[in-house]
C-alpha positions in Angstrom: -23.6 37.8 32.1 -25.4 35.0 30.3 -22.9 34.7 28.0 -20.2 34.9 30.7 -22.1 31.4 32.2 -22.7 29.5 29.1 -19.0 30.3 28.0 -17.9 29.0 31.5 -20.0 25.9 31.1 -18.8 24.8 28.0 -15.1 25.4 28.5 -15.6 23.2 31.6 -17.1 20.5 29.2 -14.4 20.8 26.8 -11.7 20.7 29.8 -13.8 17.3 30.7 -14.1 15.8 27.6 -10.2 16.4 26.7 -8.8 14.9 30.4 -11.2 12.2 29.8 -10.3 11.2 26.5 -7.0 11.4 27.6 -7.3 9.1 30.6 -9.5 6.6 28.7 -7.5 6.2 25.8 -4.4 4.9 27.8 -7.4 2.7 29.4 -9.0 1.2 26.7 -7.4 -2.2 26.3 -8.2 -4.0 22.7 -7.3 -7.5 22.8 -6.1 -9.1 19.2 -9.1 -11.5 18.7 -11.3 -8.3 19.0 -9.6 -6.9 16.6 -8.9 -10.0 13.8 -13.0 -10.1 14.4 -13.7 -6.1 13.0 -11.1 -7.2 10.3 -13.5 -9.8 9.9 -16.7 -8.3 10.0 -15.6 -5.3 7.9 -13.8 -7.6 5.2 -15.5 -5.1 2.6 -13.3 -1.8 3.8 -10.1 -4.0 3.0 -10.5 -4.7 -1.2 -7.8 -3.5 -3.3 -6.5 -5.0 -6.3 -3.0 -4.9 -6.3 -0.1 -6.4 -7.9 3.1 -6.8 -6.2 5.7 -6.5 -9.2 9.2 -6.4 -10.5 10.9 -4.6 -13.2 14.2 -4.2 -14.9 14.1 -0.7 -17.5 16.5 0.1 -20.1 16.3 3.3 -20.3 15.9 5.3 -23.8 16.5 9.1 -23.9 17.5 9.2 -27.2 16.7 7.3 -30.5 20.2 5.9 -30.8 19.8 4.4 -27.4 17.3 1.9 -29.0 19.7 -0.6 -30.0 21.1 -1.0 -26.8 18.2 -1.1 -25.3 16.6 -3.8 -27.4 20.0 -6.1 -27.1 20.2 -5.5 -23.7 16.2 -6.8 -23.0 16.9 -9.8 -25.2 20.0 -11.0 -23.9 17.7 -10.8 -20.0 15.1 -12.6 -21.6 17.7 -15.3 -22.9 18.7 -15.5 -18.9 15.1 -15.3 -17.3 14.3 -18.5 -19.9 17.4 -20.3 -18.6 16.1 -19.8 -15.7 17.9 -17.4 -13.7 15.9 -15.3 -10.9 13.9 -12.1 -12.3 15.2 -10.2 -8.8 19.0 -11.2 -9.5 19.1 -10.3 -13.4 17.1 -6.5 -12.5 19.9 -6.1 -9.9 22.3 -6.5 -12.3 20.6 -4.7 -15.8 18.1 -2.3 -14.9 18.6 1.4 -15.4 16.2 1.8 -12.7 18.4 2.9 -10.0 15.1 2.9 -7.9 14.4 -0.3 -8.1 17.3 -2.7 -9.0 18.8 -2.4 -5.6 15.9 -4.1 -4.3 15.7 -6.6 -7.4 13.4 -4.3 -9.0 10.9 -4.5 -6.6 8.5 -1.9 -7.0 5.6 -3.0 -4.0 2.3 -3.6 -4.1 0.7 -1.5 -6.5 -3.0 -0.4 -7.6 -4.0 -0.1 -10.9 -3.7 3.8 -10.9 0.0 3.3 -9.4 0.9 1.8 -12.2 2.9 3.5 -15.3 0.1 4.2 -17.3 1.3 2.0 -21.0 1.6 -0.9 -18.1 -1.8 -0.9 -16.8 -3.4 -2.6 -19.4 -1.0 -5.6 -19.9 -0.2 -5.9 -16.1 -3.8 -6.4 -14.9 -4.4 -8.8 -17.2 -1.2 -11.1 -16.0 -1.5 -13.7 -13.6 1.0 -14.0 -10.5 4.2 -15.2 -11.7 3.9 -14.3 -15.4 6.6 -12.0 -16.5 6.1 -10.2 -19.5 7.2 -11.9 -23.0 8.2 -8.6 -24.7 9.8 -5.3 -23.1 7.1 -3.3 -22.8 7.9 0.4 -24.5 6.9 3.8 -22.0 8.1 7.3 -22.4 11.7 6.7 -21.6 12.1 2.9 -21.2 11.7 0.1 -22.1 10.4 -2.4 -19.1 10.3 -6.2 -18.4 7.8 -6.7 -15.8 6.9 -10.2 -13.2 3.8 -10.0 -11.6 5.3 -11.8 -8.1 1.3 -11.7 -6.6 -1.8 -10.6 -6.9 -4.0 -9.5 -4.2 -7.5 -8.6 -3.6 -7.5 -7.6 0.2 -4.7 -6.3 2.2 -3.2 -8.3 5.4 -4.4 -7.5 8.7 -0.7 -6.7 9.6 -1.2 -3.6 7.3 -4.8 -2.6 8.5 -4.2 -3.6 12.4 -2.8 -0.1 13.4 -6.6 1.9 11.7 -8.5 -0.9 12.8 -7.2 -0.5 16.5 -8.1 3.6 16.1 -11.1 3.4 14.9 -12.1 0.2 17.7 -10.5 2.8 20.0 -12.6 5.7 19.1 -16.0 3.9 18.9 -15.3 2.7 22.8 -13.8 6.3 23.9 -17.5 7.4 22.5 -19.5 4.8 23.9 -17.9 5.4 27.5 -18.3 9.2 26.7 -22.1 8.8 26.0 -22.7 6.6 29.0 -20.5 9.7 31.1 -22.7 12.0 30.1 -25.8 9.9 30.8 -24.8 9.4 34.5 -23.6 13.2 34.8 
């Protein structure tokens, strides 16, 4: 019978807590200065280092493709000197199919995104260097421009955890004061 009553009791609470966290939530208003201040005040929980980079590959699957490869990265290099845009050139050359629709854009990338034989040269390059020689992996060879560098992300891409979490701390906060006055 005991049981029977606790059991009751705490599938009431439950019932509670879910209708209120329900009704609260659609509540809870967050205005944006509240918000660009915890980006603020928590500027630590944002740190990355990231690159944001491009790359044209010529891909080599088999020794004889070496050649081609090798003429094929030196007449791009010829171009990028002359000055043409990195983006236009990878939409034209690349064997990355991937990529080269989008000017061989590949994102903003950690150091442990990265193809592992890039890592080392890319995180050393500045934004806007592009690399003087095709850099060899397994299966390509690779130009790569370091468009920027970054060492915290944009609100715009935290905004949408920040507001959960801001969300979550009031729902418990109104909870706890609930409970207090129940």
């Amino acid at each position: 019978q005991r049981h029977k009553v606790q059991l009751a009791q705490i599938e009431k609470q439950e019932r509670v807590r879910v209708f209120l966290e329900r009704e609260l939530g659609t509540r809870i208003n967050l205005g944006e200065k509240d918000l660009r201040a915890y980006y603020e005040r928590h500027s630590a929980s944002w740190k990355v280092d990231e690159a944001r980079m491009r790359n044209i590959s010529f891909r080599v699957s088999k020794p004889e493709d070496l050649k081609a490869a090798t003429e094929k990265a030196a007449k791009v290099l010829a171009r990028l000197k002359a000055g043409e845009p990195f983006e236009k050139i990878a939409g034209e050359m690349s064997d990355d199919q991937e990529t080269k629709t989008k000017g061989g854009d590949m994102g903003w990338l950690t150091p442990e995104q990265m193809p592992p034989e890039l890592r080392p040269l890319v995180t050393k390059m500045q934004a806007g260097m592009t690399t003087p020689v095709p850099v060899q992996s397994s299966g390509a060879f690779h130009l790569i421009k370091v468009e920027a560098r970054r060492d915290i992300k944009p609100f715009e891409e935290v905004r949408a955890t920040i507001e959960n979490v801001m969300r979550a701390d009031k729902q418990r906060e109104v909870f706890g004061e609930l409970i207090l006055a129940w």
